[in-house]
C-alpha positions as CSV (number, residue, x, y, z in Angstrom):
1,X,0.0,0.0,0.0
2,X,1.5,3.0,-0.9
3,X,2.2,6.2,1.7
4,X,-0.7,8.3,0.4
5,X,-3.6,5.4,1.1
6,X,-2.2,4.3,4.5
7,X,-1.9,8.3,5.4
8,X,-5.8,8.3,4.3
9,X,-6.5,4.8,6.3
10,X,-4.9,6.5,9.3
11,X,-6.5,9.6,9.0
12,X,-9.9,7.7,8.6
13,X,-8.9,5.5,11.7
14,X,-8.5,8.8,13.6
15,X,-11.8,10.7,12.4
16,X,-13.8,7.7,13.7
17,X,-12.1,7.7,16.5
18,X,-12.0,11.2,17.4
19,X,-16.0,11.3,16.1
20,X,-17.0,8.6,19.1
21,X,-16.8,11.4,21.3
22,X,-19.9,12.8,20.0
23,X,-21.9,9.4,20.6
24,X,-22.6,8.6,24.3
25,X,-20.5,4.9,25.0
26,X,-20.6,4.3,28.4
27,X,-17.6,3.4,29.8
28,X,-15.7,4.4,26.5
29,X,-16.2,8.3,26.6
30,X,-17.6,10.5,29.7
31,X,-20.9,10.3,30.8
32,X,-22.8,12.4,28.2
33,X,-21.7,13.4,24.6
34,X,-19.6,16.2,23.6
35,X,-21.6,19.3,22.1
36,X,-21.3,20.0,18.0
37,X,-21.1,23.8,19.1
38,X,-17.4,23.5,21.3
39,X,-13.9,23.1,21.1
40,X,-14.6,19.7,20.0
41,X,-17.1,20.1,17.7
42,X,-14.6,22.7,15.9
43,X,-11.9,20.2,15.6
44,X,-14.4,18.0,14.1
45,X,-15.1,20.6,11.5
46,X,-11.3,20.8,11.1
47,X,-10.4,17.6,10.7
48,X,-13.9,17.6,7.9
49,X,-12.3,19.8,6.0
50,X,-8.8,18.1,5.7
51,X,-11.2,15.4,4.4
52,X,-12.3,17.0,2.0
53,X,-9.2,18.7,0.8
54,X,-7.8,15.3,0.6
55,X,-11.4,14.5,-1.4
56,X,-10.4,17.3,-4.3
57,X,-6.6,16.4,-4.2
58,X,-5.5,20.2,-2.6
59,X,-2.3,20.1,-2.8
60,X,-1.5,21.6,0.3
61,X,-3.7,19.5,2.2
62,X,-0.8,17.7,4.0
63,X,0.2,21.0,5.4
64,X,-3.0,21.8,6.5
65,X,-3.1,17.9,8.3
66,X,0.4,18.3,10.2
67,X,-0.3,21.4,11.3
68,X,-3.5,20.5,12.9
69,X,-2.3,17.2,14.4
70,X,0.3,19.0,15.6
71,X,-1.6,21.3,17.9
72,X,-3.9,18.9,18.8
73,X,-1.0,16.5,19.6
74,X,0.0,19.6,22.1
75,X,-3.2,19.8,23.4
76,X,-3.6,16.0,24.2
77,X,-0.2,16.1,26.0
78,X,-1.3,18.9,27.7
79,X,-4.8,17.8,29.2
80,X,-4.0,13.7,29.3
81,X,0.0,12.9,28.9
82,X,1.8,15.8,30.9
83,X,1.0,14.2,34.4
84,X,2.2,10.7,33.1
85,X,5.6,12.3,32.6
86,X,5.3,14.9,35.6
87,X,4.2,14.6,38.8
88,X,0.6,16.3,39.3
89,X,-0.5,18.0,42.5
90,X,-3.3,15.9,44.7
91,X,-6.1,17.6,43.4
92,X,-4.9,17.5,39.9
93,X,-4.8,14.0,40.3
94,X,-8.2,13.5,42.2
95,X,-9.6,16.3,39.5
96,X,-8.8,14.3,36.3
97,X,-9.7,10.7,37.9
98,X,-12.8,11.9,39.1
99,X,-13.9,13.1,35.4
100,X,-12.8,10.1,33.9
101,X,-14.2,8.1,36.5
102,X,-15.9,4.8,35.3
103,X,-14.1,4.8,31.8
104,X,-12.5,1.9,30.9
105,X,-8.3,1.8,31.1
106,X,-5.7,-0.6,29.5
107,X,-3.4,0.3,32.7
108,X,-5.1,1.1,36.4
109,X,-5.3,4.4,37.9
110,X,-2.0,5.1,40.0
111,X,-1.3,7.5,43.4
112,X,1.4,9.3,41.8
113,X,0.5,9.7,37.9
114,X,-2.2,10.6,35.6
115,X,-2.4,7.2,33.6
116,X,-4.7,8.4,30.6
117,X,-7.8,5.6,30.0
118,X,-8.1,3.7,27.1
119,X,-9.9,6.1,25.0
120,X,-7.3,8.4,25.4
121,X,-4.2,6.2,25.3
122,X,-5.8,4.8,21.6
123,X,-6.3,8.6,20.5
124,X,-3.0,9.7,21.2
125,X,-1.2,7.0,19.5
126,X,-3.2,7.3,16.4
127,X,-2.5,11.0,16.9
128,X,1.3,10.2,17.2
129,X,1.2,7.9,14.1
130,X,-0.2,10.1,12.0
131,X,2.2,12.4,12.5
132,X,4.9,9.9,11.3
133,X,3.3,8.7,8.5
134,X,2.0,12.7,7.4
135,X,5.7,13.8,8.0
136,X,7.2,10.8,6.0
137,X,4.6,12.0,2.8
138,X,5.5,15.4,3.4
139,X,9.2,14.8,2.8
140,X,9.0,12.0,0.2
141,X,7.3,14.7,-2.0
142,X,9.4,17.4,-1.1
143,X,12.2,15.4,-2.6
């Protein structure tokens, strides 16, 4: 398969992903579903429009994609990874476990760390690899 379809498969793979937000799955996602007028729902619109530019062959549609997995890549490390790396006050802790309370996790819930659940953990490696696999396209056709 060559770069530019597993780059789409990813990016599919991420878009459903991402999208389950917006769908109440207990135990998956948060109590409740994420509102279409938010943060969310304008990173949804985002990553739409990638879509399409990817739909009409833009050519600068791989630009457009880094740049916004990029920032949401900060933003994920910011609200779910930092604390795994950094050690988080008490009630950041007891803050972040108690919103994500009753989700379902690959590794338990420690003392000393934010361990991100499984939704999360899933989301920010498919973040992570498509940033690879964008930056890999991205240079192959600048040579």
């Amino acid at each position: 398969m060559k770069n530019g379809k597993i780059t789409l498969v990813l990016f599919g793979l991420l878009l459903f992903w991402y999208s389950l937000i917006f769908v109440d799955i207990p135990g998956l996602t948060t109590e409740g579903r994420a509102d279409i007028i938010s943060l969310m729902g304008f990173l949804e619109l985002l990553l739409l429009m990638v879509l399409i530019a990817y739909l009409i062959k833009w050519k600068y549609s791989d630009f457009l994609y880094l740049i916004i997995l990029t920032l949401w890549g900060y933003l994920q490390y910011q609200g779910n990874w930092r604390y795994l790396f950094l050690r988080p006050s008490n009630e950041v802790l007891n803050s972040y476990y108690d919103h994500f309370q009753g989700t379902l996790r690959i590794f338990p819930e420690s003392d000393k760390w934010i361990v991100p659940d499984a939704y999360h953990i899933i989301l920010g490696l498919l973040i992570l690899v498509n940033i690879l696999f964008i930056l890999i396209k991205i240079i192959k056709n600048l040579k």
